[in-house]
DOLOPA-265448 format. One record per residue (C-alpha): x, y, z; residue in one letter. Coordinates in steps of 0.02 Angstrom, whole numbers, padded with zeros to 5 digits, always signed. Example, Ala and Ser with C-alpha at 12.3 -4.5 7.8 and 13.67 -1.06 7.14 Angstrom:
residues 2
+00615-00225+00390a +00684-00053+00357s 
END
This chain:
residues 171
+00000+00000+00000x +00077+00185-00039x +00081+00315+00094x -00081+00417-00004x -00191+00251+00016x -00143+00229+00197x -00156+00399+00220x -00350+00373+00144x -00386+00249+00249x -00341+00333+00420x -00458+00468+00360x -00593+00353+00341x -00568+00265+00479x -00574+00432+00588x -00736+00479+00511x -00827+00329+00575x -00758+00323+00721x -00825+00497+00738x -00988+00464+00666x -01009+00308+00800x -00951+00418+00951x -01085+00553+00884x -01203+00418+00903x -01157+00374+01069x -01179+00544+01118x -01356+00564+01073x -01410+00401+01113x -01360+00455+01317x -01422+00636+01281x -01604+00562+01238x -01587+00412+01387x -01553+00539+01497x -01696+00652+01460x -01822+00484+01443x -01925+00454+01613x -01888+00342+01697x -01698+00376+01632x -01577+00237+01644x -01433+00341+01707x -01261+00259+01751x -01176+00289+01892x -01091+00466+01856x -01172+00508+01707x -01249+00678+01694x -01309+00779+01539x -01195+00923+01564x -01069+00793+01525x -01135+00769+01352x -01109+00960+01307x -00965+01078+01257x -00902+01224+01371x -00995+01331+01242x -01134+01221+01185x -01295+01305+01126x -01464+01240+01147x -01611+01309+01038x -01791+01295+00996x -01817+01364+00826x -01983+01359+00716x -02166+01429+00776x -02198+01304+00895x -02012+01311+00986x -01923+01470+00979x -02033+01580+01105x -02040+01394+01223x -01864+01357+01216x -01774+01508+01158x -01585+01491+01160x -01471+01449+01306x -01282+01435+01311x -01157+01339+01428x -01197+01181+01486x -01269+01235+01663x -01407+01368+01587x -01446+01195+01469x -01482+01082+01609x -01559+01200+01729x -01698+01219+01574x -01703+01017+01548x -01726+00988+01721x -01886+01070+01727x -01973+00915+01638x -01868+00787+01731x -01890+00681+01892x -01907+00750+02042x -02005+00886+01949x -02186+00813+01909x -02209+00828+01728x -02192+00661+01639x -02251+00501+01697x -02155+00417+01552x -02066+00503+01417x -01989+00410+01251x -01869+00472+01121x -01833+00394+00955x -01726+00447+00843x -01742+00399+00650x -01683+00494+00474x -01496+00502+00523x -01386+00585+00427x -01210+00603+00489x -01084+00700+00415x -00904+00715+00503x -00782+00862+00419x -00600+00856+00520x -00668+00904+00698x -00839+00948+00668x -00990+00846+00652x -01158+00874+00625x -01311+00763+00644x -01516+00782+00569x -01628+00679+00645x -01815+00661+00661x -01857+00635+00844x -02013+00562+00895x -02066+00588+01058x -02203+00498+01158x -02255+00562+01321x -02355+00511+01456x -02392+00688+01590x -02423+00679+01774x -02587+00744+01732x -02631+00570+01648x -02646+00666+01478x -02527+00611+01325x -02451+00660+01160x -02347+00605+01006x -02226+00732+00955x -02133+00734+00802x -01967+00842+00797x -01831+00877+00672x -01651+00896+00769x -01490+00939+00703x -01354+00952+00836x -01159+01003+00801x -01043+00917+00880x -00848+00931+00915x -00732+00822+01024x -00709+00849+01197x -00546+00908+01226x -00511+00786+01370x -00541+00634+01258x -00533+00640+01072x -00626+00472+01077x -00795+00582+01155x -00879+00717+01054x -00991+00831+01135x -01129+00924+01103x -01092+01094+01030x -01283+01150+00949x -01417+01069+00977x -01587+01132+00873x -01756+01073+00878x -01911+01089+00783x -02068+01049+00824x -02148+00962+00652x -02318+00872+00731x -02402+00824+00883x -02548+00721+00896x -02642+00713+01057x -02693+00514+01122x -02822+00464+01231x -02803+00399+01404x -02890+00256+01469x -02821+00219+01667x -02884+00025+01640x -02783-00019+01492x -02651+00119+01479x -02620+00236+01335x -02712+00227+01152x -02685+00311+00978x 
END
């Protein structure tokens, strides 16, 4: 093999690995803000963002809800509102289909469609629908971890489902 093949290779090779660690990333980000979460011992979500990560609702339905918030603490304080111990879900799912992953030297960026089903104290429920696309770079502790850098969201759909308490939630 010549030096420019090799060379082609490593560059490859560095892309997915990037693109897999980007994965991993969002994968914990959406665990962590499912209820119940799964957490791991240590985990947090501030751990899953940059030192100057943004987080934004954009569209009609997000941008006066969410607005934008930057550093990882202001980003968590606003998540934690719809987390346990704060009564807002009873259960709260996120799926993530539609990736597209593109890695360019030490950026990444990620589109997905989110869908979202949730379950509120209040026993009413909701499918939402939600296009994300989140930057990413890699932490500077580990090159093998990429972090969140901007995360937007966009509310696409929502479709309200009715509660029965005997046999759970129905479309």
């Amino acid at each position: 093999m010549t030096d420019k093949i090799i060379e082609s290779l490593q560059t490859r090779l560095r892309a997915l690995e990037a693109q897999n660690a980007v994965r991993k990333t969002i994968a914990r980000y959406m665990a962590l803000c499912d209820v119940p979460a799964r957490a791991l011992e240590g985990e947090s979500l501030a751990a899953l963002f940059s030192d100057v990560a943004v987080w934004e609702g954009i569209g009609p339905q997000y941008a006066d809800k969410f607005g934008r918030l930057q550093g990882p603490s202001a980003i968590v304080t606003m998540l934690q509102r719809y987390l346990p111990p704060t009564p807002h879900f009873a259960t709260n799912v996120h799926f993530l289909t539609s990736e597209h992953i593109e890695v360019q030297g030490d950026t990444a960026k990620g589109r997905w469609i989110m869908l979202q089903a949730s379950r509120y104290v209040h026993a009413k429920a909701e499918l939402i629908a939600a296009r994300l696309e989140v930057d990413f770079t890699p932490s500077p502790h580990n090159e093998d971890i990429w972090l969140i850098r901007h995360f937007r969201t966009e509310r696409l759909f929502d479709a309200p489902w009715q509660i029965n308490p005997a046999q759970g939630v129905h479309a």
